[in-house]
C-alpha positions in Angstrom: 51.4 135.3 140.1 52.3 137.6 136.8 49.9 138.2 134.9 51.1 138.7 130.9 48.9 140.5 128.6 47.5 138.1 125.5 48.1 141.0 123.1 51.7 140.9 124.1 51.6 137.4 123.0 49.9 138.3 119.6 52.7 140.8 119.0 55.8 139.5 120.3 54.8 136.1 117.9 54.3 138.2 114.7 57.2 139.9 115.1 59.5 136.8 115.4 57.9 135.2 112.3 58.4 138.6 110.2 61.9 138.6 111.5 63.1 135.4 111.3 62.4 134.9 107.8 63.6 138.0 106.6 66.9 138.8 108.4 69.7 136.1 108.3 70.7 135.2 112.0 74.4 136.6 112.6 75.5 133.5 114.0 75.0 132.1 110.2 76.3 135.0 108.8 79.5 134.1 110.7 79.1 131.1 110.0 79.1 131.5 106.0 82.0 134.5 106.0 84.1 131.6 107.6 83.2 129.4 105.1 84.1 131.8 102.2 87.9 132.3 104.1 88.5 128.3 103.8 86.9 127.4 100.8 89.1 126.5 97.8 86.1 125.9 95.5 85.3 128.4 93.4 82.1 127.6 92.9 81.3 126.8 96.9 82.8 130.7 97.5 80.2 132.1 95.0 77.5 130.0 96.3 78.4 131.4 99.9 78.5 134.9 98.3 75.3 134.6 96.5 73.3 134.1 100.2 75.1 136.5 101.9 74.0 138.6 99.2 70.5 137.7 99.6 70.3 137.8 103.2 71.5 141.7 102.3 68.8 142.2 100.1 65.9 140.2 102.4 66.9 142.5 105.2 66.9 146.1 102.9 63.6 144.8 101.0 61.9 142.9 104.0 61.5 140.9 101.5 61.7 136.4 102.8 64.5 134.9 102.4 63.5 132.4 100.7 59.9 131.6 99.0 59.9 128.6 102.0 58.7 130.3 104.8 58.3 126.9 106.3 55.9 125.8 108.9 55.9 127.6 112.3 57.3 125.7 115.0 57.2 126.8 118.8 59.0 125.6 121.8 57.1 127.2 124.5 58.2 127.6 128.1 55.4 128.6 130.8 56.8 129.7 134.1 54.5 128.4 136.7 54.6 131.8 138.6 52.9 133.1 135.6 49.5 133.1 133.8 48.5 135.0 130.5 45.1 136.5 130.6 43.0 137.3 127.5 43.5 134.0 125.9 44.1 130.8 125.4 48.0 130.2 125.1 47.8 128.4 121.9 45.1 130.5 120.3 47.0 133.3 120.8 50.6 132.0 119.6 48.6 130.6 116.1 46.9 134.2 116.2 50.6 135.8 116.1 51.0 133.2 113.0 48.2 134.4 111.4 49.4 137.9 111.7 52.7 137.4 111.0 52.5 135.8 108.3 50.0 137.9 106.8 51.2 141.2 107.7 54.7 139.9 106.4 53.4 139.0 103.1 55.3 135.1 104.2 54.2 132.5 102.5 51.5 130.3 103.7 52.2 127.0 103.3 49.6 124.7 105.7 47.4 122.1 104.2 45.7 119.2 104.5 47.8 116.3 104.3 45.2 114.4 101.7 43.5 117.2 100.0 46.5 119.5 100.0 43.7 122.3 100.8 45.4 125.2 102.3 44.5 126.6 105.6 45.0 130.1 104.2 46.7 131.6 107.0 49.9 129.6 108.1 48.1 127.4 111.0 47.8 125.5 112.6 51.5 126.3 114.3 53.1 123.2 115.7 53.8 123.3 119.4 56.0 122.4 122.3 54.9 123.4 125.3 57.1 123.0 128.6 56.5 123.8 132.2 59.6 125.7 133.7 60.3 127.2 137.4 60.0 131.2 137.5 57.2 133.9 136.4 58.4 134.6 132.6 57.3 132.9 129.3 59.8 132.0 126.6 58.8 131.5 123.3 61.0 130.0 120.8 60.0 130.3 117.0 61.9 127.9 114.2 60.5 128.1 110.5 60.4 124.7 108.8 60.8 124.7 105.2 59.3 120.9 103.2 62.7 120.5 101.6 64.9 120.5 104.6 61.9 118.9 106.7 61.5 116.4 103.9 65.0 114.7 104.8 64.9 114.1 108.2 64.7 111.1 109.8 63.6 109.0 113.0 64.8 105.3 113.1 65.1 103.1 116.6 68.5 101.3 116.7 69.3 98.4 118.5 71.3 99.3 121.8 74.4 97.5 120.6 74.8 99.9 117.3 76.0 102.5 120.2 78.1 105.3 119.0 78.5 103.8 115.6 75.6 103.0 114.3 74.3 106.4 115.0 77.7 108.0 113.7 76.8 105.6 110.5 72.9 106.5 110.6 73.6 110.0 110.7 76.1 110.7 107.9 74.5 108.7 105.8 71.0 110.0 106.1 73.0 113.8 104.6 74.7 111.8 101.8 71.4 111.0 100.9 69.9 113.9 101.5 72.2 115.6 98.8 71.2 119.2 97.9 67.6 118.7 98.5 68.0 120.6 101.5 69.9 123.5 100.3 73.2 123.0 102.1 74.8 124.2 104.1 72.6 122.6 106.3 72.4 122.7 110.1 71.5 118.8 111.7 70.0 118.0 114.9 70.1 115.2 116.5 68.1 113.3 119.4 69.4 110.8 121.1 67.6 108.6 123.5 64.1 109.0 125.2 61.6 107.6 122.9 60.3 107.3 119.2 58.0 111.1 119.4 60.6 112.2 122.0 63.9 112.0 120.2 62.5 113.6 117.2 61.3 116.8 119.3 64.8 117.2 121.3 66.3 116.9 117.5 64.6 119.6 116.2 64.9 121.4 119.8 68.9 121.3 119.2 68.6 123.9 116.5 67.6 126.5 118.7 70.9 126.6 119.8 73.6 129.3 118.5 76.1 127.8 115.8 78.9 128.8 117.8 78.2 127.4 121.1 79.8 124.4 122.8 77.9 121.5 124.4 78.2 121.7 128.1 78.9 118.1 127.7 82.9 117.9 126.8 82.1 114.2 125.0 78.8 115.4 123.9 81.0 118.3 122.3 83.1 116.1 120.7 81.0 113.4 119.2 79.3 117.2 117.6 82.8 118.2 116.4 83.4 114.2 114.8 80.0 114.1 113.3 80.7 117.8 111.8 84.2 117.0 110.4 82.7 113.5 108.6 79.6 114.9 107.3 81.9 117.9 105.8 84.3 115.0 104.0 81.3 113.8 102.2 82.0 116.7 100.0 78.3 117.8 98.8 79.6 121.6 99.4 77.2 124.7 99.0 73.5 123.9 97.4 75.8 120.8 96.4 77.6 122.0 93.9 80.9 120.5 95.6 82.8 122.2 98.2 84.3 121.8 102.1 81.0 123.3 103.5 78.5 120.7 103.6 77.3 121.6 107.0 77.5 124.7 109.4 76.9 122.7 112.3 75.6 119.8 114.1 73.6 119.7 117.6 73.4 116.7 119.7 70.5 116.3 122.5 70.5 113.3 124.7 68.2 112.0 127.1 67.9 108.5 128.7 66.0 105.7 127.1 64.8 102.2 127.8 67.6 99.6 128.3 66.3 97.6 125.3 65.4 100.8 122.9 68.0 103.4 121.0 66.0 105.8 119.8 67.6 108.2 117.2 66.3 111.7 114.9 68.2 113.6 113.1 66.8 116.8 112.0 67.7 118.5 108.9 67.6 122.4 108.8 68.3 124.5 105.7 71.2 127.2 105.9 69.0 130.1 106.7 68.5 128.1 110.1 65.7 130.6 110.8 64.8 131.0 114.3 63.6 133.9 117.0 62.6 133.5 120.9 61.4 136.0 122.9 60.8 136.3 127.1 57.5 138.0 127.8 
């Protein structure tokens, strides 16, 4: 059994919120200097300039990239060869929060959902934890900004919608969405399993790199046509009208029951902040 120190669990958590929400992920940074090449709106291009510009500035100032430093969201994977000691697991990843967040002068943005009282110190953390084969511990950090959070959606479709009534559920929920969540957005989508379920593999989907490719060649495509039709819509960069509506969209499926069709779809703001770390 290996033993991995709760300190290193303090540390490695601060770190990856500090980071994440100062320091543009290059994958997005691709992402956007693509955009910029094929863009024939003038004012898309300068939009696309404009963040590039302040992901610049975040990363010299260490400065947020955007006054949304979200809610911190974890998808934790404990190796059952392995066992932290000085701590409880959870304590200790909501510690690294508190840290974090602090030492990184981010934004804290818990609350009570009635009072609106703030916590104070960014937690409690929301957390997914998962038991995997093997002796190391993966943590995966997302920050959740309200105004992307604020426009995502779970809804249980009747089996014989199939392909497209999600296809139809799914483009539409970003044409309403409109700017509120600061496209380019990234959108994730869960498919199947149930209600609680498909809404935690939709938000798990945007751990993945922009430029993958689903393992799945149909999964891949039905990405690629749900890209291509939420770009038509035409809502462009912060929605000012362009080709760039979305930077990408990630599709996770599991099985359901025979009389359920489960669907979330997950909106992420462009910064698509994220860090994960093996301990």
């Amino acid at each position: 059994m290996r033993e991995i120190q709760g300190s290193d669990v303090v540390e490695a958590v601060a770190a990856m919120c500090i980071k994440a929400n100062t320091e543009l992920p290059q994958d997005v940074r691709n992402k956007f200097e693509q955009a910029m090449a094929e863009e024939t709106s003038p004012s898309a291009k300068e939009v696309l300039r404009q963040l590039l510009e302040n992901a610049d500035l975040s990363k010299n100032t260490k400065l947020p990239l955007c006054q949304d430093c979200g809610l911190a969201v974890f998808y934790v994977e404990v190796g059952d060869d392995c066992k932290v000691v000085g701590g409880n697991l959870r304590e200790l990843i909501n510690e690294g929060v508190r840290k974090g967040y602090g030492d990184g002068f981010l934004r804290k943005s818990a609350c009570d959902p009635l009072t609106r009282a703030n916590t104070g110190d960014g937690t409690p953390a929301i957390i997914h934890f998962d038991m995997v084969p093997g002796d190391k511990l993966k943590i995966a950090y997302m920050a959740k900004g309200g105004g992307a959070e604020n426009m995502s959606r779970v809804t249980m479709l009747a089996p014989a919608q199939g392909w497209e009534g999600i296809k139809k559920f799914v483009v539409n929920r970003v044409a309403e969405a409109g700017p509120n969540p600061c496209p380019p957005t990234v959108i994730g989508v869960g498919i199947g399993g149930t209600f609680e379920h498909a809404a935690k593999i939709a938000k798990k989907g945007l751990l993945r790199e922009l430029d993958d490719t689903h393992p799945d060649p149909d999964v891949a495509a039905r990405e690629k046509e749900l890209e291509d039709a939420i770009n038509r819509l035409g809502i462009g960069p912060m929605g000012l009208g362009g080709k760039t509506t979305v930077l990408g969209v990630k599709i996770t499926m599991e099985p359901c029951h025979l009389a359920s069709l489960p669907l979330a779809v997950n909106v992420q703001c462009h910064s698509q902040r994220h860090e994960e770390v093996v301990l």
